[in-house]
C-alpha positions in Angstrom: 0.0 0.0 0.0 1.0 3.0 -1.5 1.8 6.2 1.3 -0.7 8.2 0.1 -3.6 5.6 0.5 -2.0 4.7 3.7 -2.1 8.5 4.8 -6.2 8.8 3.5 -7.2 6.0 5.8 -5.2 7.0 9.3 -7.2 10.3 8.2 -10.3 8.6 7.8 -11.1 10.3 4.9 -13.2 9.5 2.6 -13.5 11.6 -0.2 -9.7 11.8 -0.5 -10.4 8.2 -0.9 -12.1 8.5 -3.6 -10.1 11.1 -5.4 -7.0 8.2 -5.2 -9.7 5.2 -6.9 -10.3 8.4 -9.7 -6.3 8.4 -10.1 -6.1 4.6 -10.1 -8.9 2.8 -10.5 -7.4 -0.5 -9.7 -5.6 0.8 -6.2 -8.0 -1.4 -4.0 -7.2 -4.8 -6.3 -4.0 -5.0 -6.5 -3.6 -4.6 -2.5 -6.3 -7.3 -2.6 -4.2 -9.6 -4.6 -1.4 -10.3 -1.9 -2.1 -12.9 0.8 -0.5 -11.0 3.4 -0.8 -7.2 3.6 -1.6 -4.2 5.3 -4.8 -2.8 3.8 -6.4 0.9 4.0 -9.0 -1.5 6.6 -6.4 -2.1 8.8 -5.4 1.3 9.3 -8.8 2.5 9.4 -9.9 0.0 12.1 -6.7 0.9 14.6 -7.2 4.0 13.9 -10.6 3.9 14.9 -12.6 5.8 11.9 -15.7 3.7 11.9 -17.1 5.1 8.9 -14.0 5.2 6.3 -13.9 1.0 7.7 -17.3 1.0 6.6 -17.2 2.4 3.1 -13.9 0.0 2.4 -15.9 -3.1 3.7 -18.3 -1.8 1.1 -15.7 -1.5 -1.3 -13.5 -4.5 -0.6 -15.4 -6.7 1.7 -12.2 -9.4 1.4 -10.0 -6.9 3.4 -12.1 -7.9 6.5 -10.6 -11.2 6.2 -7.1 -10.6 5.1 -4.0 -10.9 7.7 -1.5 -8.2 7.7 2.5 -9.4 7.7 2.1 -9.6 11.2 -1.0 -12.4 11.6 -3.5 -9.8 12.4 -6.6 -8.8 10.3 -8.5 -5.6 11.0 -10.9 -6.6 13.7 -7.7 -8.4 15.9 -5.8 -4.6 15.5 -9.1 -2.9 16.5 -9.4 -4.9 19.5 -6.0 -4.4 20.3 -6.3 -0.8 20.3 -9.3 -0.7 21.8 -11.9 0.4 19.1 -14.9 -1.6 20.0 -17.5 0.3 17.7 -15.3 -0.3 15.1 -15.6 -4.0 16.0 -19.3 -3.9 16.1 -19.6 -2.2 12.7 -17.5 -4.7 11.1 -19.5 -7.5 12.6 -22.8 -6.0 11.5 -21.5 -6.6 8.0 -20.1 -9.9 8.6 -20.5 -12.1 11.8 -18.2 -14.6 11.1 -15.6 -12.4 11.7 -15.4 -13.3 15.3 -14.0 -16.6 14.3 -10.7 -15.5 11.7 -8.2 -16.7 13.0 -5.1 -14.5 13.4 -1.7 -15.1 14.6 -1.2 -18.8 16.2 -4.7 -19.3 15.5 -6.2 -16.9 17.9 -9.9 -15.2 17.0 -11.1 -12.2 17.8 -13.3 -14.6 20.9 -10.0 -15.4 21.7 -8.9 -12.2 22.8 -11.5 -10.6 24.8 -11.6 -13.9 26.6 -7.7 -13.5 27.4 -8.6 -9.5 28.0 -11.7 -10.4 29.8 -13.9 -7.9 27.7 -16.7 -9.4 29.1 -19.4 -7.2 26.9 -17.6 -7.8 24.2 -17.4 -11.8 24.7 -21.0 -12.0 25.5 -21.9 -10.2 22.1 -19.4 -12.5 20.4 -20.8 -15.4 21.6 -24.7 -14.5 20.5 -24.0 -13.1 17.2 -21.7 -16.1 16.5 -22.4 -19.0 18.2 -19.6 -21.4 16.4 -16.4 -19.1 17.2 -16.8 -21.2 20.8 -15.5 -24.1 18.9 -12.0 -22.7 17.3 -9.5 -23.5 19.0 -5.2 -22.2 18.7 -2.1 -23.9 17.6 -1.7 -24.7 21.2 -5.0 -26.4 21.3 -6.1 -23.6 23.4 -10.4 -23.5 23.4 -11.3 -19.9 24.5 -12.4 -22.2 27.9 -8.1 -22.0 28.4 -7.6 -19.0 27.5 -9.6 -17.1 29.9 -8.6 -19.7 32.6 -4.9 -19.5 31.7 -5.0 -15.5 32.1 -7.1 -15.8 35.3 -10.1 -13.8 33.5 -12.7 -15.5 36.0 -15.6 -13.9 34.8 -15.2 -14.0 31.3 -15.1 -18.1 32.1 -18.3 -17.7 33.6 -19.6 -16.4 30.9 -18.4 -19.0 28.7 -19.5 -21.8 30.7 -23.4 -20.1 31.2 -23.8 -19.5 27.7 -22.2 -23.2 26.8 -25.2 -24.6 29.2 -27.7 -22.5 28.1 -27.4 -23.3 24.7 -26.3 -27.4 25.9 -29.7 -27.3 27.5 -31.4 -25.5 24.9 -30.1 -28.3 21.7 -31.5 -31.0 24.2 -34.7 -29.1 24.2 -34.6 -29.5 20.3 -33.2 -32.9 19.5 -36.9 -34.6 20.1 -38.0 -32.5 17.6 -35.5 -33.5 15.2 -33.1 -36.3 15.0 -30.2 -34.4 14.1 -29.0 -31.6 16.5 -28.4 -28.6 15.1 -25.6 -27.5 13.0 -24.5 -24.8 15.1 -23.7 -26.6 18.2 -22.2 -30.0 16.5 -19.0 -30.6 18.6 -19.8 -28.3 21.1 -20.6 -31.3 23.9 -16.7 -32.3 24.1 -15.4 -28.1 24.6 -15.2 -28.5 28.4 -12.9 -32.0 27.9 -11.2 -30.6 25.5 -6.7 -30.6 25.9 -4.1 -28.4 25.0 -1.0 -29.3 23.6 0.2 -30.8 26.6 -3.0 -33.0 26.9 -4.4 -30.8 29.7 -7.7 -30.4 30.7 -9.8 -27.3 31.8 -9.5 -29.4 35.0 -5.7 -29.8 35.2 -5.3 -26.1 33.9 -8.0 -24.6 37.1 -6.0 -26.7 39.6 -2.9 -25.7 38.1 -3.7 -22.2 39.3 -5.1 -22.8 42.1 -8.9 -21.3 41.0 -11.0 -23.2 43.3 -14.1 -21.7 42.4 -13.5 -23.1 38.8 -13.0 -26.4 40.0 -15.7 -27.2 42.0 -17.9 -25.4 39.1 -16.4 -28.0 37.0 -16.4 -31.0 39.0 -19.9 -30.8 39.4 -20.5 -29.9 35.8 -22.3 -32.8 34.2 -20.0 -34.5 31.3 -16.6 -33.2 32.3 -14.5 -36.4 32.8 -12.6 -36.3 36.0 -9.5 -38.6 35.5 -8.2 -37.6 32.1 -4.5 -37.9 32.1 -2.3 -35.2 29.8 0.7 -36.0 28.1 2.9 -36.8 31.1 0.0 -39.4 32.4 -1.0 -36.8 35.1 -4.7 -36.6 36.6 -6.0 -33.8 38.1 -5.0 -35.5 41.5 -1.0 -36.1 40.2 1.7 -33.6 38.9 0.3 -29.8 39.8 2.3 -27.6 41.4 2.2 -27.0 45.3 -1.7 -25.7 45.6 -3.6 -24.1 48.4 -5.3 -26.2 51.2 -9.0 -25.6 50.4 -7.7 -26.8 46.8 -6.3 -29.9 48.2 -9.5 -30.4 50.7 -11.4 -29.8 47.3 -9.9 -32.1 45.5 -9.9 -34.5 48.0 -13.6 -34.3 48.5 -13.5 -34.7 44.8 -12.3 -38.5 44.7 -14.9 -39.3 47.4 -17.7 -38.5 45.2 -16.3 -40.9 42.6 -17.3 -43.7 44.9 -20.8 -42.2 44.9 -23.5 -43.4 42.4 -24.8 -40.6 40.5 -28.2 -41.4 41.0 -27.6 -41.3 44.8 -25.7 -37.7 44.7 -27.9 -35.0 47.0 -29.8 -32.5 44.4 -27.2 -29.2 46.5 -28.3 -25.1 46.6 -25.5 -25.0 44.1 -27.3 -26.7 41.3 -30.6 -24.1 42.2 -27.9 -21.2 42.2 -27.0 -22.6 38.3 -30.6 -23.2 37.1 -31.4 -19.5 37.9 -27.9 -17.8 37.1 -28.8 -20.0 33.3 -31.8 -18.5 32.9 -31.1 -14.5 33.9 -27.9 -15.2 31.8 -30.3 -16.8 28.9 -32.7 -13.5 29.8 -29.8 -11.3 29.4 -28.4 -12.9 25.7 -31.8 -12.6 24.0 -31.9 -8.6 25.2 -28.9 -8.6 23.1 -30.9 -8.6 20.1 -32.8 -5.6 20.6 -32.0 -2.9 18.3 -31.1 -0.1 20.1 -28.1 2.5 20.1 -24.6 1.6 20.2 -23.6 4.0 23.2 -27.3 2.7 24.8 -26.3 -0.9 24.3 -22.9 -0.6 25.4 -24.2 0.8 29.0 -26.4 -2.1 29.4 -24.1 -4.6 28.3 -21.8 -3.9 31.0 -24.2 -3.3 33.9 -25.8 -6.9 32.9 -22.7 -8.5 32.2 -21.3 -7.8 35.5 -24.3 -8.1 37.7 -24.5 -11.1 36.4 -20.9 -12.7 37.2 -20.5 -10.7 40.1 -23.7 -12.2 41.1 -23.0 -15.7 40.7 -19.7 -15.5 42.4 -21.6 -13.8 45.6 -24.0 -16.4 45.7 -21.4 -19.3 45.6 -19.5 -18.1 47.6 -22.0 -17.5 50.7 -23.4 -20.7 50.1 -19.8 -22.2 51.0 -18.0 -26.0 50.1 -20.6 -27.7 47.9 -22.5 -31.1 50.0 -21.9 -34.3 48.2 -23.5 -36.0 51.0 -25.7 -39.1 49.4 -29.4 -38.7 50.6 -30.6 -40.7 53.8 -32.4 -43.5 53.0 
């Protein structure tokens, strides 16, 4: 890219814009043309001019797409400079855009769950329900990521809107023998390893996130004795942890010897039925058309009284009881 097309969009000028396509009118293809490359949408969307990004993903929609030298395409540079309405704009255009991969695999859901942007994950999540399934070159699900960067909440968040739309697919499948499209795969996310075969289990213990684990042990399908690639279990390997850890996960290989069936119905399980559904109330509010500014204010308010909510609650209602009923 030429300096004076580079200069037009840090401006965010349009009309210059088009006074360069009037000199050349083939200045847009033959950046379009190269694999790798830094296009006038790149610069646009760091710089933050929302509407000279929008007249180029008019122009040259493929640009949205296209990594720079570095690995990053225009929605990964806005992020990292913070230019969320830039974000949104492109998204209204194209919504797969939260699932291009970047640099080392990483998508744009990647990166606000390592950032912990929680308004922006949850608005990720509902406008593009598959980007929960990419995972990195590490192996890295955007489950590890958040975990891995201690970004609590913005695991809650992935884990409420998982269930919700877990429990919503079951909802479906009698209707229909095939569940749908969308959520193929998504039952095996919370199992899933990294490189080094580790678990969402190993990684929580790993940094001593207690909250995390017993979220997760009682989580139904996560498998409790997967080994990773040295042939550890959550029980073998960690690193020193802290002694409500150890008491967890101690408490943890008890339960084993319990029959599901027999396993008390805890407050715990209430507190996730009804922290589901607000969190269900809150992602179809999502989809009400109103302002950006408006919509950004009651993203965050919900978001956080939302996580903050549900770590209050658990953490009042203390150590979850595994206690088999009386008979």
């Amino acid at each position: 890219m030429d300096q004076s097309l580079r200069d037009v969009a840090q401006q965010g000028n349009i009309d210059a814009l088009y006074a360069l396509i009037r000199m050349d009118v083939k200045v847009l293809d033959r950046i379009d043309e190269l694999p790798f490359v830094e296009s006038p949408l790149h610069v646009a969307a760091f710089a933050g001019h929302t509407r000279f990004a929008s007249e180029i993903m008019r122009l040259k929609q493929s640009f949205s797409k296209k990594p720079n030298e570095d690995g990053f395409t225009p929605v990964h540079l806005a992020l990292q400079n913070n230019q969320t309405e830039v974000v949104r704009q492109l998204l209204d255009v194209d919504e797969d855009l939260v699932r291009v991969q970047g640099k080392e695999g990483m998508t744009p859901l990647h990166y606000v769950a390592q950032t912990g942007n929680l308004v922006l994950l949850a608005e990720f999540l509902n406008v593009c329900p598959k980007s929960i399934k990419n995972v990195t070159i590490r192996g890295d699900t955007a489950f590890h990521i958040a975990l891995k960067n201690n970004q609590i909440d913005a695991f809650n968040i992935l884990m409420n809107w998982y269930k919700r739309t877990r429990f919503n697919d079951k909802l479906a499948s009698h209707n229909k023998q095939d569940k749908d499209a969308l959520l193929s795969g998504v039952g095996d996310l919370l199992n899933s390893k990294d490189e080094e075969g580790n678990t969402l289990l190993h990684v929580a213990v790993s940094q001593n996130q207690t909250q995390v684990v017993q979220r997760l042990l009682n989580s139904d399908g996560v498998t409790i004795n997967s080994k990773n690639l040295e042939g550890c279990t959550i029980w073998q390997g960690q690193r020193p942890i802290s002694r409500e850890m150890g008491h967890m996960l101690h408490e943890g290989r008890e339960v084993l010897r319990i029959s599901p069936s027999r396993r008390a119905i805890t407050h715990e399980v209430y507190l996730r039925y009804n922290f589901d559904r607000d969190f269900q109330s809150f992602m179809l509010r999502l989809q009400m058309r109103i302002p950006n500014e408006l919509r950004s204010i009651l993203l965050v308010v919900a978001v956080l009284y939302l996580t903050i909510n549900f770590q209050l609650l658990l953490c009042n209602n203390g150590p979850i009881n595994r206690t088999p009923p009386m008979e």
